[in-house]
Structure formats: structure tokens, C-alpha cells
C-alpha positions in Angstrom: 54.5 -41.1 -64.4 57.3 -42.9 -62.9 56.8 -45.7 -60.4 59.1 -45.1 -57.6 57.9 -47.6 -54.4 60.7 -47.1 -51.9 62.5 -43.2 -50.9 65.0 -42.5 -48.0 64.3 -39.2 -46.1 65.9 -36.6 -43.3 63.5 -35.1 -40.9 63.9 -32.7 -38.6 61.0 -31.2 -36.2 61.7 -27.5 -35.3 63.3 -26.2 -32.4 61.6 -24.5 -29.5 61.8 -21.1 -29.3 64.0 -19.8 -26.7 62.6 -18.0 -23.0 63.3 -14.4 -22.6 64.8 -12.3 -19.7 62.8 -8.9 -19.5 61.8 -6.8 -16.8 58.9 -4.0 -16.9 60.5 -0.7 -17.2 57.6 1.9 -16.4 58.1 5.3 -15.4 56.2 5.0 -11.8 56.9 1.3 -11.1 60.7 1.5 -9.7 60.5 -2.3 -9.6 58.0 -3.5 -12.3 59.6 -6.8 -12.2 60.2 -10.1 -14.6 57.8 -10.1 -17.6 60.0 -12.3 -20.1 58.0 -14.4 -22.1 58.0 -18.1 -23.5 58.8 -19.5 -26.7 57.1 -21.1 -29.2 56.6 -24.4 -30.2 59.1 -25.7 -32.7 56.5 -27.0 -36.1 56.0 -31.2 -36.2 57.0 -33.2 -39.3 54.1 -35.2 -40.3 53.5 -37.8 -42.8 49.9 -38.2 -44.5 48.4 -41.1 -45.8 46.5 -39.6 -49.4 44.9 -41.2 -52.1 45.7 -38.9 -54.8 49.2 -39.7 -54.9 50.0 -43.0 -56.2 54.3 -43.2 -55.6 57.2 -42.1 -54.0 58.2 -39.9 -56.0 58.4 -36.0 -55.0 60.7 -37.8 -52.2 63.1 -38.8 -54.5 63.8 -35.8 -55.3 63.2 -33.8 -52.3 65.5 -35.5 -49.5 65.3 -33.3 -46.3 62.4 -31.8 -44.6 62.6 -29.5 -41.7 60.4 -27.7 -40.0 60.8 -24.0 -38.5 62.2 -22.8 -35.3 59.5 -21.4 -33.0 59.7 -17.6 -32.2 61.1 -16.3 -29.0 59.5 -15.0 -26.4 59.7 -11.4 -25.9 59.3 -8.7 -23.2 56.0 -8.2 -21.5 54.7 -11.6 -21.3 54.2 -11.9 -25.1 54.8 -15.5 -25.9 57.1 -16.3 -29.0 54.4 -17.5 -32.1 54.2 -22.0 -32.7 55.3 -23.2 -35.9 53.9 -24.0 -38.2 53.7 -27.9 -39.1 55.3 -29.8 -42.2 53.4 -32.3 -43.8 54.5 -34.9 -46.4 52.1 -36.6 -48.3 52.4 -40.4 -49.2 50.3 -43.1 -50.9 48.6 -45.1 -48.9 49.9 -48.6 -48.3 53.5 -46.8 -47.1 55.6 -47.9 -44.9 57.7 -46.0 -42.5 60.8 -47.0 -41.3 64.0 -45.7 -38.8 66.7 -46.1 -41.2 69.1 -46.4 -38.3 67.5 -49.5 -36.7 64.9 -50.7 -39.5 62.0 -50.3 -36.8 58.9 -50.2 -38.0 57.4 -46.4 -37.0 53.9 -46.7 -39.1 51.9 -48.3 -41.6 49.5 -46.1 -43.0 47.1 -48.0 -44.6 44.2 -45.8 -44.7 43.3 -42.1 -46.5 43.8 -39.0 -44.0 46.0 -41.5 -41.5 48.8 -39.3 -39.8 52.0 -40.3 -38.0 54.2 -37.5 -36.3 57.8 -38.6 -37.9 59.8 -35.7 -36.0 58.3 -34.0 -33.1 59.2 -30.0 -32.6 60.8 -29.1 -29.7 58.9 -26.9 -26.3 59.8 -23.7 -26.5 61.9 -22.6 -23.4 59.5 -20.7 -20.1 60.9 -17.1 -19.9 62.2 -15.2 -16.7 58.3 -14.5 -15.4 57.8 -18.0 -15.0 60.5 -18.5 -12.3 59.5 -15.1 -10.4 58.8 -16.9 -6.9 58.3 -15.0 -3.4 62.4 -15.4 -2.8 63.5 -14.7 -6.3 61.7 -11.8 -7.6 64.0 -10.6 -10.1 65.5 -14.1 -12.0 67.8 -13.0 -14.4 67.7 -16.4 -16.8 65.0 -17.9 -18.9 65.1 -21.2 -20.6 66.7 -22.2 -24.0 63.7 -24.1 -26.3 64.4 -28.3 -26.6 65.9 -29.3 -30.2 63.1 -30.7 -32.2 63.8 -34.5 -33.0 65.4 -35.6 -35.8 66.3 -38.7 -38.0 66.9 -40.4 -41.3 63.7 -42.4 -42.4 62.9 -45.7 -45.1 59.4 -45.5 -46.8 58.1 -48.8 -48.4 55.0 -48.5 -50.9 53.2 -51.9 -51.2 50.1 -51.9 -52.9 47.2 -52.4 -51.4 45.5 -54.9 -53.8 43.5 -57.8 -52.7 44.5 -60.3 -55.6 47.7 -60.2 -56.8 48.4 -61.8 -60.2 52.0 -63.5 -59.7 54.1 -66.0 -62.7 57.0 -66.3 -64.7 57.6 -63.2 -66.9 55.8 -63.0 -70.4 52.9 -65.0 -68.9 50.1 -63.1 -69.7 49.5 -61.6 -66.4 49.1 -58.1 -67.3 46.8 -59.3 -70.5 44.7 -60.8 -68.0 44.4 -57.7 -65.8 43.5 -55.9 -69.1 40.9 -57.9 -69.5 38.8 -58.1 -66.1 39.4 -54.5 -65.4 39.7 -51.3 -67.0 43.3 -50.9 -66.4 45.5 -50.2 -69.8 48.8 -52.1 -69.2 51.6 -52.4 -71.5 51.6 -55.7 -73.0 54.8 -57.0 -75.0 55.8 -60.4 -75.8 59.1 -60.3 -74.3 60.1 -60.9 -70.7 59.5 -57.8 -68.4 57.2 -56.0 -70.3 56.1 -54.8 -66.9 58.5 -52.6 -64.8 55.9 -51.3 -62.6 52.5 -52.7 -61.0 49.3 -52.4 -62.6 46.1 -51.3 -60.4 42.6 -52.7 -61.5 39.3 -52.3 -60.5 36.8 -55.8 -61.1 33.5 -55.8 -60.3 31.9 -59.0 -59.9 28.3 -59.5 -59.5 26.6 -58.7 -56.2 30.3 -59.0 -54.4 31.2 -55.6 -55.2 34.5 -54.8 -56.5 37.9 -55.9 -55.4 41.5 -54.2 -56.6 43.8 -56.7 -58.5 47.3 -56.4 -59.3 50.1 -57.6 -61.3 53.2 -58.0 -60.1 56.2 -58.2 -62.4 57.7 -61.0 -63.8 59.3 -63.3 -60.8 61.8 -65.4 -61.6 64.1 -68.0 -60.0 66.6 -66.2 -57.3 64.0 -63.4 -56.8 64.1 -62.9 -53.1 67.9 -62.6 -53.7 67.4 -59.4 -56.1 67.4 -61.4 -59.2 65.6 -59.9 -61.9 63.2 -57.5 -61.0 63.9 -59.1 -57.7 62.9 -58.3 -54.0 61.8 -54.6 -55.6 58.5 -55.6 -56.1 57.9 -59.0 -54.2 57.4 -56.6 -51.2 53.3 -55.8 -53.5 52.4 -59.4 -53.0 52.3 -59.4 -49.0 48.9 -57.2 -48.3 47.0 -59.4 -51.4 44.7 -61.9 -49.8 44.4 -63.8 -52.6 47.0 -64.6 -55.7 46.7 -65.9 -59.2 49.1 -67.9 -60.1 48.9 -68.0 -64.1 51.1 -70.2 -65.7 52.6 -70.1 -69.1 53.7 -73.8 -70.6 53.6 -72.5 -74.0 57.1 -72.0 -76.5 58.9 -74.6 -78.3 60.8 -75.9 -75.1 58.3 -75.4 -72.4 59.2 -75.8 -68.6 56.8 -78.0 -66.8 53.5 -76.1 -65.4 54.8 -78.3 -61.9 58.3 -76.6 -61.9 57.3 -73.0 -62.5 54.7 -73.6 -59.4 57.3 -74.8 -57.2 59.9 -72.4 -58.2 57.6 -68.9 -57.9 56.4 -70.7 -54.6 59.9 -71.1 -53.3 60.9 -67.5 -53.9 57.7 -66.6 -51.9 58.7 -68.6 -49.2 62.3 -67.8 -49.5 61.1 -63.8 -49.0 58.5 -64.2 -46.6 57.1 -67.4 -45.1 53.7 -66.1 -44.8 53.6 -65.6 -48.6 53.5 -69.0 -49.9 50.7 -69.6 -47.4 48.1 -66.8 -49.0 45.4 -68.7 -50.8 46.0 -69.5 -54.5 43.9 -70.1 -58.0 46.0 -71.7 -60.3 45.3 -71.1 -63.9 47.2 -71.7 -67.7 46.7 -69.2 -69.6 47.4 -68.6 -73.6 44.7 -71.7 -74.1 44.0 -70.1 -77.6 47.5 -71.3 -78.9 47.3 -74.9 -80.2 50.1 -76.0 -78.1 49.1 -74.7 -74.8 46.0 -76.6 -75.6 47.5 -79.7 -76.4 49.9 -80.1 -73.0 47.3 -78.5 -70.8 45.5 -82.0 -70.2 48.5 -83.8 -68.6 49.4 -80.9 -66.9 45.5 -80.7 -65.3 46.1 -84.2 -64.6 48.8 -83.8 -62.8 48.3 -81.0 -60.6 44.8 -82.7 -59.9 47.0 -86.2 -58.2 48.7 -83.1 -56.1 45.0 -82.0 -54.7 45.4 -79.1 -56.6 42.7 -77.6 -59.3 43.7 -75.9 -62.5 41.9 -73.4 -64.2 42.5 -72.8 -68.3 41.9 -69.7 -69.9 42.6 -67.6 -72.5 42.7 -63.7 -71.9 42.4 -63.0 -75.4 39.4 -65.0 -76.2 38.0 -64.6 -72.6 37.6 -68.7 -72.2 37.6 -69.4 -68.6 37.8 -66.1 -67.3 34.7 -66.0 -65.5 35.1 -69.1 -63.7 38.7 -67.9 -62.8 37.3 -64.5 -61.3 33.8 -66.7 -59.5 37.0 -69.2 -57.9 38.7 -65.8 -56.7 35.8 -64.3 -55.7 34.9 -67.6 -53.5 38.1 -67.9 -51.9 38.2 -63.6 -50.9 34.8 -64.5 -49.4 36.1 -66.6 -46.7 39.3 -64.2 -46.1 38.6 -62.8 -42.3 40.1 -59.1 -43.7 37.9 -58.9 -46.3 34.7 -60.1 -44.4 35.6 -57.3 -41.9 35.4 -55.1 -45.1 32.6 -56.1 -46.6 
């Protein structure tokens, strides 16, 4: 199935039904008087939070959705029929957004959560209702209100608790692979991943928490670069993030500079992002020459007050330990002790 996070929609709630101007017309009752009746309610465009639907994309391909007029009303006193409602289902963890003004309008984070996008309009009161001791006989009614209507941005971002975040070709979704039952594909060339995986680990009396990777982030990310801004927007519900880095390959960049550069670009998109708690890990220890840099590398993040983890996703080596850090530091997260 295709991943599509992010659809532009019109919505329009139905208009009232309009009021009508009757009057009783019975063979003994010379002057029955008014019995025009109201209109109905114009149907609401809602959008629903579900859990069965995993992306955007029905909206992608269905642009405008617009509810029905309600009925009018009609001679003696019979009020026009209410509308029935639209509903548009989303994945939870959408976003929704006025295109015009890029306000947010609702963040429905949890299954079965609703938001009215476009309300329908009243329906308009027929001539009976304006029948006062000095008008007996009004001869207008009321036109229904227009339902509202508008142009709307939906965001998907995951709702994951870890996010697994490097360089591309890193290992990340080999990793994911391994700790949960999630079947990504897994390449050895950059960008394997054009979507975000979803995994389920369980971890010992902790329960289990969701883990995501989130595809390859390079220098110039928050700018579009690469896969870009399109899926940096996953990484700001996590609560935690593994940072996996990748110094293997004939000409390897520094396990320091790839840190400080995937750091930048979360900063650069978000301030809050760089401050999410890390575990920093280098993985592919199962190739000779990751294992022969890895020590100086260790060293040095350890004179920056920073601990490395090593593993190797293939093997398992280190795993465990990685997951137990992870584990520790969603522990003391406030969301998740709400949670748990």
C-alpha cells in the first residue's frame, strides 16, 4: 500500500433547509391561518480518528467532500428532514489544518476522536413561527444559513515512541527488523526506505512500546533535501530516538560529524527535536572495520559525556542492552508514565 502522510481537502457542511409560507386551507376554517414549516438541518463534515487506516490516501484521490442540503419545510407544520452527516476517516496521529491561515483545527491522537471540520447550516423557521397576536397571517419564512466551508491541510505523524533516526543506509530499518516483527525492506543503497516502518517490541515486564524508522536524514534536511522535511515531521511525537550510526565504508565520516549534522537538521526543523532524549549506538559491529574504528570513536564521544552503544543487528550483539537503555530512558518520560 502506498504511504501517502500529508492530503489537501475542500469541505463544505450542508445548507439549511429553507422555511416555508403555507397557510391551512380547510373547507370550514375561512381563516385556518400560517402552518409553514421549518427546514432541516444542513448534514456536518466530520473527521474520525480510526485505527484501521494507516495513510492518507483515499484523500488523495477524493478532494471534495460535501454534505447535503437539509429538506424544506413544508405545509402543515411538517418540518423539512436533517441531513445526514459526512464522515472522513483518518489515521490517528493526523493533523488538521486551515489551509488558508495554517491554524491548527485538531490533532486527533486517539481512536474514535471526532472534530466537526464544516458545520451544516440551521435550517430557516417557516411562516408559523412568526404568527404573533398583530401579524396573524406573515406571508415570509426564512431562507436556511449556508453550511461552512473551507480548504483543509492533513499531517500524518506517526505515533511512535522511539524513533530510529541516522544517515541513510545505516541499518536502521535492519534494526527494527530485528526487535520487532515488522518486515522492512532492507537494501544496501541509500534510501532503501521511502516510507516509515511501524514496530511492535516487547520488553520484559515494561510492556511494549511502538518504534519507528524514519528515512534516511541527511545534511540540508529541514530545507527539503533528500527525503527532506517529508518525513522529519514522524520524529516530533517519539519520546525517545536512536541515533544509529554508521562509520563503516572505505572513506568513513566521523561517528562525531554525522551526530552533529542529523542533530543540526533537528534543530534547524524544530528546536524541541534535538532536545528529545537520545541512545546513541554504531551499528554494523560484525564488519571488521566498524570494529576496528569503533574504540576511538567510544572514546571520544565518552570525553563529550556522551555513552555509546555497539551493536550488530545481524548478529544481535548489543541489542539487548540498546533496547534495556531505551527502555530506562521511556521510563522517566512524564507522557509515558501517564500511559503506563
Amino acid at each position: 500500500m502506498k504511504f501517502i502522510d500529508e492530503a489537501k481537502i475542500y469541505v463544505k457542511g450542508g445548507d439549511g433547509g429553507r422555511g416555508c409560507v403555507s397557510f391551512r386551507r380547510e373547507k370550514y376554517v375561512p381563516r385556518g391561518g400560517p402552518n409553514g414549516g421549518d427546514g432541516g438541518k444542513g448534514g456536518d463534515v466530520i473527521i474520525v480518528a480510526s485505527a484501521t487506516h494507516r495513510t492518507l490516501l483515499d484523500l488523495k484521490y477524493q478532494q471534495h467532500h460535501v454534505a447535503r442540503h437539509g429538506g424544506h419545510g413544508e405545509g402543515s407544520d411538517c418540518t423539512g428532514r436533517n441531513s445526514d452527516d459526512v464522515v472522513i476517516p483518518v489515521p490517528v496521529g493526523t493533523l488538521v489544518m486551515d489551509d488558508a491561515s495554517g491554524d491548527v483545527l485538531a490533532d486527533l491522537v486517539e481512536d474514535g476522536q471526532r472534530f466537526v471540520v464544516a458545520k451544516g447550516g440551521r435550517g430557516g423557521k417557516g411562516n408559523a413561527f412568526f404568527k404573533t397576536s398583530t401579524n396573524r397571517a406573515p406571508r415570509f419564512a426564512q431562507p436556511g444559513e449556508e453550511g461552512e466551508e473551507r480548504w483543509v491541510r492533513l499531517e500524518l505523524k506517526l505515533l511512535a515512541d522511539v524513533g530510529v533516526i541516522g544517515f541513510p543506509n545505516a541499518g536502521k530499518s535492519t534494526l527494527i527488523s530485528v526487535v520487532s516483527a515488522a518486515k522492512p525492506k532492507i537494501a544496501d543503497y541509500p534510501f532503501t526506505t521511502l516510507t516509515p516502518n511501524l514496530g511492535v517490541v516487547k520488553y520484559k515486564d515494561f510492556g511494549s512500546f511502538v518504534i519507528a524508522d524514519i528515512p534516511g536524514l541527511i545534511e540540508g534536511a529541514h530545507q527539503g533535501v533528500g527525503l527532506g522535511t517529508r518525513f522529519l515531521r514522524h520524529v516530533e511525537r517519539t519520546a525517545v530516538l536512536i541515533h544509529l550510526l554508521d562509520i563503516s565504508g572505505e572513506s568513513p565520516v566521523s561517528g562525531w560529524h554525522i551526530f552533529e549534522t542529523i542533530n543540526r537538521e533537528l534543530e534547524l526543523y524544530s528546536p524541541g527535536l534535538a532536545e528529545k532524549p537520545q541512545v546513541v549506538a554504531i551499528g554494523k559491529m560484525d564488519l571488521p572495520e566498524t570494529r576496528e574504528r569503533a574504540k576511538k570513536e567510544i572514546d571520544f564521544f565518552r570525553r563529550k559525556g556522551i555513552e555509546v552503544f555497539t551493536i550488530s543487528a545481524v548478529t544481535g550483539e548489543g541489542v539487548p542492552a540498546l533496547i534495556a537503555a531505551v527502555v530506562k530512558k521511556l521510563k522517566r518520560d512524564p507522557r509515558d508514565e501517564h500511559e503506563h
